[in-house]
C-alpha positions, 0 to 999 in steps of 0.5 A: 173406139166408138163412133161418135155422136154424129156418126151416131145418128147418121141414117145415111142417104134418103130414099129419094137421094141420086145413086150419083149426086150432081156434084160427082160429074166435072161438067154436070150432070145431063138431064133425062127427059123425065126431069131427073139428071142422069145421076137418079138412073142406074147402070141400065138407066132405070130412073130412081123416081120412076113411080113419080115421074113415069120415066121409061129409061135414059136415052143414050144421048142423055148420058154422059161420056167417058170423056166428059167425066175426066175432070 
């Protein structure tokens, strides 16, 4: 079976699009003093828009907690 037309012609997220969209954190997401949420960082807290908003890294405080993204 093939995929159908929506599948088709999906291209998948955009280049600018958050490794963790907003919605995936229960009580939100924390934001960067660069302007993006936590969610446009990754694992080591490099930002995904980095080149646009000369982000040096998330700060610690600025991620949330375990405990936080239980729902």
């Amino acid at each position: 079976m093939s995929p159908g037309p929506v599948s088709s012609s999906h291209t998948g997220p955009a280049d600018d699009a958050p490794y963790v969209p907003s919605w995936c954190y229960p009580r939100g997401p924390r934001q960067c003093p660069c302007g993006h949420h936590e969610g446009y960082h990754n694992d080591v807290g490099a930002c995904l828009l980095a080149a646009t908003c000369a982000c040096t890294g998330l700060p610690d405080h600025c991620r949330s907690s375990d405990e936080e993204m239980r729902p």
